[in-house]
Backbone as CSV, one residue per row, in Angstrom:
resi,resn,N_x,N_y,N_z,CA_x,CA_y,CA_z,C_x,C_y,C_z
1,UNK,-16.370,6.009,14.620,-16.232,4.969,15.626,-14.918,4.239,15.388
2,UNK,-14.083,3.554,16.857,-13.189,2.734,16.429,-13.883,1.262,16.863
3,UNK,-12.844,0.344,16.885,-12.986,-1.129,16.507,-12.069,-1.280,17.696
4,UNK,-12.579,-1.965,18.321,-11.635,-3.000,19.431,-11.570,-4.520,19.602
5,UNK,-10.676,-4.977,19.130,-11.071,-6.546,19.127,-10.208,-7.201,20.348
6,UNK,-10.854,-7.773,21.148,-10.435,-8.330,22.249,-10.515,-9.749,22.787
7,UNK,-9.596,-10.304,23.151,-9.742,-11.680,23.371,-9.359,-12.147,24.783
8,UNK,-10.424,-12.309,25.621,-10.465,-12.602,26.931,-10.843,-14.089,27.262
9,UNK,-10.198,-14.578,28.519,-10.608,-15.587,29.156,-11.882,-16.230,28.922
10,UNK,-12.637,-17.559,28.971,-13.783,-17.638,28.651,-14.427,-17.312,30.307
11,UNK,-13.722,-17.049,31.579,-14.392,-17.069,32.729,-14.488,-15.281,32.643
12,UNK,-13.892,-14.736,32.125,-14.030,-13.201,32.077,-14.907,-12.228,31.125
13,UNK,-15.210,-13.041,30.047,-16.063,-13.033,28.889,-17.220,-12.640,29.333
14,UNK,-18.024,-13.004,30.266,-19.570,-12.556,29.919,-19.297,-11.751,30.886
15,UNK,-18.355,-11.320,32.183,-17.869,-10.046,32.869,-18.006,-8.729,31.796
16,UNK,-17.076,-8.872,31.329,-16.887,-7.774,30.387,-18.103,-7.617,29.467
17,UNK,-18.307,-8.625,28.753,-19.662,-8.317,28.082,-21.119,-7.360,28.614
18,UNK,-21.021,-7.981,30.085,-21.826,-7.344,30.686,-21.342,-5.593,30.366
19,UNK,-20.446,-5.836,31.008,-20.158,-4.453,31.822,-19.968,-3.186,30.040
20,UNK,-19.855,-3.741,29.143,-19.894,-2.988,27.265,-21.606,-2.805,26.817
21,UNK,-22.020,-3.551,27.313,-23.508,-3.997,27.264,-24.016,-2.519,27.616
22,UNK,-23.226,-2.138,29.036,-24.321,-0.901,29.703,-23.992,0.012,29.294
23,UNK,-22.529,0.371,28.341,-22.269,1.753,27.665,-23.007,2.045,26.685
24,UNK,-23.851,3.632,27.041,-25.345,3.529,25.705,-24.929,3.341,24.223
25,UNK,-25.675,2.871,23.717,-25.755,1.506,22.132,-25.529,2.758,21.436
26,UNK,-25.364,3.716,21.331,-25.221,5.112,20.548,-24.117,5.284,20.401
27,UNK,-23.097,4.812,21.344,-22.115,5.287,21.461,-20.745,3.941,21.368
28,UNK,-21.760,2.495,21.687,-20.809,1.608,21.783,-21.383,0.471,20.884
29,UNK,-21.434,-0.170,20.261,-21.894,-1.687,20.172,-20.944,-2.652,19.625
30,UNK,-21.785,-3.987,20.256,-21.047,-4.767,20.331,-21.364,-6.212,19.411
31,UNK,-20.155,-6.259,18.736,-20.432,-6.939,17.097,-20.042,-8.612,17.526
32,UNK,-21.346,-9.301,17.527,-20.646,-11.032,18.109,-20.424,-11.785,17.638
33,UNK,-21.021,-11.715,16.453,-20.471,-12.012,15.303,-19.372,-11.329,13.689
34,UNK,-18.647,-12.282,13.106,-17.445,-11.618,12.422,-18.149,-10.520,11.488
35,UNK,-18.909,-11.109,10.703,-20.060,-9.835,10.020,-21.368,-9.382,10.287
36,UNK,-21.496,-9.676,11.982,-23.000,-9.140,11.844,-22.743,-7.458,12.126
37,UNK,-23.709,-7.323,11.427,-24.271,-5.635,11.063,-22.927,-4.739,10.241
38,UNK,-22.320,-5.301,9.721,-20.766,-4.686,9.572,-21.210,-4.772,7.674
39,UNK,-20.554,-3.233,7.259,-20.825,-2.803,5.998,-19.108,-3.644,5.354
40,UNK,-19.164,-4.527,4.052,-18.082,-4.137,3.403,-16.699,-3.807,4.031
41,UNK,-16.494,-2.418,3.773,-15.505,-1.530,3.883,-14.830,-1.855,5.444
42,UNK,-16.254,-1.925,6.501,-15.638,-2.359,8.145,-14.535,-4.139,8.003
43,UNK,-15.807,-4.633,7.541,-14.840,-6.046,7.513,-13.824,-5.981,6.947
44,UNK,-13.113,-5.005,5.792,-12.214,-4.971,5.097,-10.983,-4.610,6.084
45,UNK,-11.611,-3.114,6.347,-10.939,-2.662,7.622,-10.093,-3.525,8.801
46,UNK,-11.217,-4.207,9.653,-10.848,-4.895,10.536,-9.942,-6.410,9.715
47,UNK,-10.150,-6.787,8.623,-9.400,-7.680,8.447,-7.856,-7.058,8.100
48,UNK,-7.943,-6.087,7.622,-6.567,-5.665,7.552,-5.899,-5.328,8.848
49,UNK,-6.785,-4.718,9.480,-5.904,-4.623,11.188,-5.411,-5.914,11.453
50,UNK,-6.077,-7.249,11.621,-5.684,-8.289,12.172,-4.709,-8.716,11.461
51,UNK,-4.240,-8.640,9.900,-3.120,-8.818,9.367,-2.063,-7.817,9.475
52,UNK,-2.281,-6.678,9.638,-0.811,-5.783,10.004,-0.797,-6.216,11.833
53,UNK,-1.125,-6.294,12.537,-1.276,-6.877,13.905,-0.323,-8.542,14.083
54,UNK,-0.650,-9.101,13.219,-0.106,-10.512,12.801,1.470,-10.073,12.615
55,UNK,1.419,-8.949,11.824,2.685,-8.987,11.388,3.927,-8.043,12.341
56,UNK,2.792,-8.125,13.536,3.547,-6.906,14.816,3.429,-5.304,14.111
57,UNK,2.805,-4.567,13.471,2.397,-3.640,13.429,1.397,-3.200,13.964
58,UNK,1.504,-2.604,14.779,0.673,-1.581,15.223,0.228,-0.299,15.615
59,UNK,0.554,0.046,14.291,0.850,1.516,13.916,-0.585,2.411,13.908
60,UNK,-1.916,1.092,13.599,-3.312,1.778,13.712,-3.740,2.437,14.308
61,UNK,-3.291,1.748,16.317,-3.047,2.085,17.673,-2.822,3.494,18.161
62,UNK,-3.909,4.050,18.444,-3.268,5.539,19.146,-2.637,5.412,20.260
63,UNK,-1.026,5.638,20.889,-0.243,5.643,21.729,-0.063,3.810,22.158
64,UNK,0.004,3.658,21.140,0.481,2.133,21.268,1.989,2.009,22.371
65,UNK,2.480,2.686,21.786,3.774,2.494,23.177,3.323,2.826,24.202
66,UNK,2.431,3.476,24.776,2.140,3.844,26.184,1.215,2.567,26.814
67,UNK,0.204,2.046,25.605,-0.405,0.439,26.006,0.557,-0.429,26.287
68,UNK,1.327,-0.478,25.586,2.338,-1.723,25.975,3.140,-1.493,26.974
């Protein structure tokens, strides 16, 4: 699985939520809190993304130049 951390509008927020909600839980879920259900190694993970991210790397990114 990957990790997407996203930060939306608070009027667009429960839009989207909804709409992640209906992709089957097998395949998607959605973490609402910073450590709920998350082993160790994930939080480690994701905290290091948000610090190479901080630092304008985003090398994690598959086709990051084509997102931007």
């Amino acid at each position: 699985m990957k990790n997407i951390y996203l930060e939306v509008d608070e009027q667009a927020y429960e839009t989207i939520l909804a709409f992640i909600k209906l992709l089957p839980p097998q395949r998607c879920r959605v973490i609402e809190e910073e450590n709920d259900d998350l082993t160790e190694e994930e939080i480690t993970h994701i905290n290091n993304c948000r610090a190479e991210i901080a630092q304008g790397d985003y090398s994690q990114f598959d086709e990051w130049e084509m997102v931007k």
